[in-house]
C-alpha positions as CSV (number, residue, x, y, z in Angstrom):
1,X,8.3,4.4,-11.9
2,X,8.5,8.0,-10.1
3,X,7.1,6.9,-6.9
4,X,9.7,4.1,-7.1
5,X,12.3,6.1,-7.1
6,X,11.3,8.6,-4.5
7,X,10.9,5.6,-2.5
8,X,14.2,4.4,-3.1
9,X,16.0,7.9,-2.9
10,X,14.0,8.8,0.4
11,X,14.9,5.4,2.0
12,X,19.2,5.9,1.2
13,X,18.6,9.8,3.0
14,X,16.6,8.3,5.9
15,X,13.4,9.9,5.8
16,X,11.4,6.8,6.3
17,X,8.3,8.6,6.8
18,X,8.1,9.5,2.8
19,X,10.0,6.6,1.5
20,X,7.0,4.8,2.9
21,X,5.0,7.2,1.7
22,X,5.7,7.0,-2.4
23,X,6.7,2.9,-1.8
24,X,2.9,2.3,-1.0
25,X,2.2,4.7,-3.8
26,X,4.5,3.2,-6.3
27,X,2.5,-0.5,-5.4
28,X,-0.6,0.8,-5.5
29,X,-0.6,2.0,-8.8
30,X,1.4,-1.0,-9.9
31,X,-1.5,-3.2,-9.0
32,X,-4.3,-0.7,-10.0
33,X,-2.7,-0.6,-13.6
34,X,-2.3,-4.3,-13.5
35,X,-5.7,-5.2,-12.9
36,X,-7.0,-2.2,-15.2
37,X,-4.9,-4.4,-17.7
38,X,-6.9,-7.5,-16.8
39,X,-10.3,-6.6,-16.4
40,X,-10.8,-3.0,-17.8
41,X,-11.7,-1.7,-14.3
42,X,-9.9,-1.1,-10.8
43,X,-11.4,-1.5,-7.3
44,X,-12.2,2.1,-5.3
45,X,-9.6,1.8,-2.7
46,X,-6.0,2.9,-1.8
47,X,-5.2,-0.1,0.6
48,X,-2.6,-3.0,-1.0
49,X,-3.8,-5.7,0.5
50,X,-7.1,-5.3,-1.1
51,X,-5.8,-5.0,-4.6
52,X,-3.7,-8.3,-3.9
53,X,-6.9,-9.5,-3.0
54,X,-8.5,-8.7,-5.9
55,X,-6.1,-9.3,-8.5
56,X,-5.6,-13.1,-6.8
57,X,-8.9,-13.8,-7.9
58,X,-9.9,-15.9,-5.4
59,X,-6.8,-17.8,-4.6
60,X,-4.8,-17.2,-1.3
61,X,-2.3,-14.3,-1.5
62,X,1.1,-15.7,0.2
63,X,0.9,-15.0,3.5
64,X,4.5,-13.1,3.3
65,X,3.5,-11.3,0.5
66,X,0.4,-9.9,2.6
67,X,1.9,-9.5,5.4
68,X,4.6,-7.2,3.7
69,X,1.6,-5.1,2.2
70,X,-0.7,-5.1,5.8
71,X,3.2,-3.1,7.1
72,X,3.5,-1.2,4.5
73,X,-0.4,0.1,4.8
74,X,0.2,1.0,8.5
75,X,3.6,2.8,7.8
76,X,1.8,4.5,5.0
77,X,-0.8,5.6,7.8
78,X,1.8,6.7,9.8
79,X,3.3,9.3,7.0
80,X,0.4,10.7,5.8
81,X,-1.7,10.8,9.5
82,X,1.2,11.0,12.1
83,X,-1.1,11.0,14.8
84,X,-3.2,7.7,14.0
85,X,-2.5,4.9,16.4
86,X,-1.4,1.4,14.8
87,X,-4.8,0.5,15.7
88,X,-6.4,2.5,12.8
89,X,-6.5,2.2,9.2
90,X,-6.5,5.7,8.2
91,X,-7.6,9.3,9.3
92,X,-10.5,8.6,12.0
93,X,-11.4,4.6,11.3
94,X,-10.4,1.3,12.5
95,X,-8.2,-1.1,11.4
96,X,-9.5,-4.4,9.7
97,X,-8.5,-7.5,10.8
């Protein structure tokens, strides 16, 4: 719930870089605790997407629901590695497509 509302409170005083920040932290531990919930165990990764991917088991994720979590990965990026391009996933590697 913390990340949430940093999120929230960060977005209203216009420092997007952190709102994005604690909004893809707030979702990833959303999903992380729902599929610890589920199966006992989470996945090693930090990216949405993946986690979406994983707790759809096997079924398509909604295209607008995945494309919402591929932009809020990249602005994510973009807070915590200001100099990555859009090209890149994180600190030094390449985007998936």
């Amino acid at each position: 719930m913390r990340f949430r509302e940093y999120a929230e409170e960060d977005l209203r005083s216009g420092r997007y870089d952190s709102a994005a920040f604690f909004a893809q932290q707030a979702a990833e531990f959303l999903l992380k605790g729902v599929l610890i919930k589920l199966t006992g165990s989470r996945p090693l990764t930090h990216a949405v997407s993946e986690l979406l991917a994983y707790l759809a088991l096997g079924r398509p994720v909604p295209e607008g629901v995945m494309r919402c979590a591929e932009a809020l990965e990249t602005h994510y990026i973009q807070a915590r590695c200001p100099d990555a391009r859009l090209s890149e996933a994180g600190c030094g590697r390449r985007r998936r497509r």
